[in-house]
DSSP file (Angstrom, degrees, kcal/mol; ACC not computed):
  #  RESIDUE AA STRUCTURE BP1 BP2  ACC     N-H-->O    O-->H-N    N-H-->O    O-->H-N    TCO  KAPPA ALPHA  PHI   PSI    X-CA   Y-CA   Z-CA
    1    1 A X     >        0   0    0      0, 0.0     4,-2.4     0, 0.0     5,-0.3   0.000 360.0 360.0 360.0 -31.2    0.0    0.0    0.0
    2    2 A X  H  >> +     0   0    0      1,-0.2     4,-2.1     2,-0.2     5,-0.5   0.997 360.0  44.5 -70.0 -62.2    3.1    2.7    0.9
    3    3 A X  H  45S+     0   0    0      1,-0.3     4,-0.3     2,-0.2    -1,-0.2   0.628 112.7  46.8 -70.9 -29.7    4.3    2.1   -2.7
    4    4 A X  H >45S+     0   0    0     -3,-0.3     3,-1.1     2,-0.2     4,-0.4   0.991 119.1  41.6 -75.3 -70.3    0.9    2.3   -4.2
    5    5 A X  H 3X5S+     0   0    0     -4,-2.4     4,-2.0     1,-0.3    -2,-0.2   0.722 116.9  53.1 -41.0 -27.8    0.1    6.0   -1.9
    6    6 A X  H 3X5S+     0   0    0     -4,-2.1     4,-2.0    -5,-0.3     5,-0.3   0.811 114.8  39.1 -95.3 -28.7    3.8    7.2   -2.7
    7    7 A X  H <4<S+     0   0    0     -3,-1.1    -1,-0.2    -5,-0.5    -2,-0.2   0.755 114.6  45.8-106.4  12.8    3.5    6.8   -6.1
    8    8 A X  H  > S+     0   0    0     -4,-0.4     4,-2.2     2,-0.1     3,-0.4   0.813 119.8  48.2-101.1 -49.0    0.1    7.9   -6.8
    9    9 A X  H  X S+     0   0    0     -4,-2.0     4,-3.1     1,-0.3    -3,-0.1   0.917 105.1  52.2  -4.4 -77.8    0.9   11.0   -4.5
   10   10 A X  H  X S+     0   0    0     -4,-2.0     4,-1.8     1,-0.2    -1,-0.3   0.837 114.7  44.5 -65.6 -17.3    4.1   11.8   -6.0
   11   11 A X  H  > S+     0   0    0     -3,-0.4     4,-2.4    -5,-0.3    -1,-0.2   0.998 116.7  52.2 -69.1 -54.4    1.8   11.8   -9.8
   12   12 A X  H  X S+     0   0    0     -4,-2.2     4,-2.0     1,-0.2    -2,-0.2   0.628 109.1  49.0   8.1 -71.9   -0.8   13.8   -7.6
   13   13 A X  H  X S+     0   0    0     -4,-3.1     4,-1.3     2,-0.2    -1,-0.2   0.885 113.6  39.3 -47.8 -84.6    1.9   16.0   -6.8
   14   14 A X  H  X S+     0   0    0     -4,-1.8     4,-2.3    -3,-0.2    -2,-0.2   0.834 113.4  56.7 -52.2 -46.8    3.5   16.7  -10.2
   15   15 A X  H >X S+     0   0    0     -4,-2.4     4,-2.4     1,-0.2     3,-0.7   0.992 108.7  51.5 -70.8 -54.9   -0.1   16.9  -11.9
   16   16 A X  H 3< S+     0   0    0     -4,-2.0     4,-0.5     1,-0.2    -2,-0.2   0.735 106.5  50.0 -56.5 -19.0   -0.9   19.8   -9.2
   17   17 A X  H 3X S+     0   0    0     -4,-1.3     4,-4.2     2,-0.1    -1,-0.2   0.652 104.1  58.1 -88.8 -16.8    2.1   21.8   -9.8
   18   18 A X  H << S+     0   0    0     -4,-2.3    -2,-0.2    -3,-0.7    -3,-0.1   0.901 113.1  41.1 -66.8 -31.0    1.5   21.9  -13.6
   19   19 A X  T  < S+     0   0    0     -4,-2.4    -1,-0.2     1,-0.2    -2,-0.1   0.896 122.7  39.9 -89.4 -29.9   -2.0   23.5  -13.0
   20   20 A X  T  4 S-     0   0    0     -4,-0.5    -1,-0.2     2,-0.1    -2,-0.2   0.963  75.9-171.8 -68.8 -49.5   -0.8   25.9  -10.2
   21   21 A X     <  +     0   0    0     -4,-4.2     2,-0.4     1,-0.2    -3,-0.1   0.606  32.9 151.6  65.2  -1.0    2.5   26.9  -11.7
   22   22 A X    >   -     0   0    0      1,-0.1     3,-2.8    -5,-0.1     4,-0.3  -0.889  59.2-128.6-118.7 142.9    3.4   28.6   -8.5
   23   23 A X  G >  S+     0   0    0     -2,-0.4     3,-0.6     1,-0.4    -1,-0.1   0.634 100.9  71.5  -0.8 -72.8    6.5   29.4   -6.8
   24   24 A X  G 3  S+     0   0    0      1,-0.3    -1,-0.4     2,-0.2    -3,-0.0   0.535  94.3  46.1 -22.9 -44.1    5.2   27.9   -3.8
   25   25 A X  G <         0   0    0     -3,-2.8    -1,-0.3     1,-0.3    -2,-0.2   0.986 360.0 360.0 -85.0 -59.9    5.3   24.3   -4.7
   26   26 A X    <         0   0    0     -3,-0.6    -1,-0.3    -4,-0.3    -2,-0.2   0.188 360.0 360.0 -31.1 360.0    8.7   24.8   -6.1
C-alpha cells in the first residue's frame, strides 16, 4: 500500500504543480 500511496501522490503531486504553476510548490 506505501508504494501504491507514494506513487500515486508523487503523480498527484506533479499533476498539481502543472495546474498551479506557483512558486510555492517549487
Amino acid at each position: 500500500v506505501e508504494a501504491w500511496f507514494h506513487l500515486y501522490g508523487c503523480r498527484r503531486w506533479v499533476r498539481l504543480s502543472r495546474d498551479t504553476r506557483t512558486d510555492e510548490i517549487q
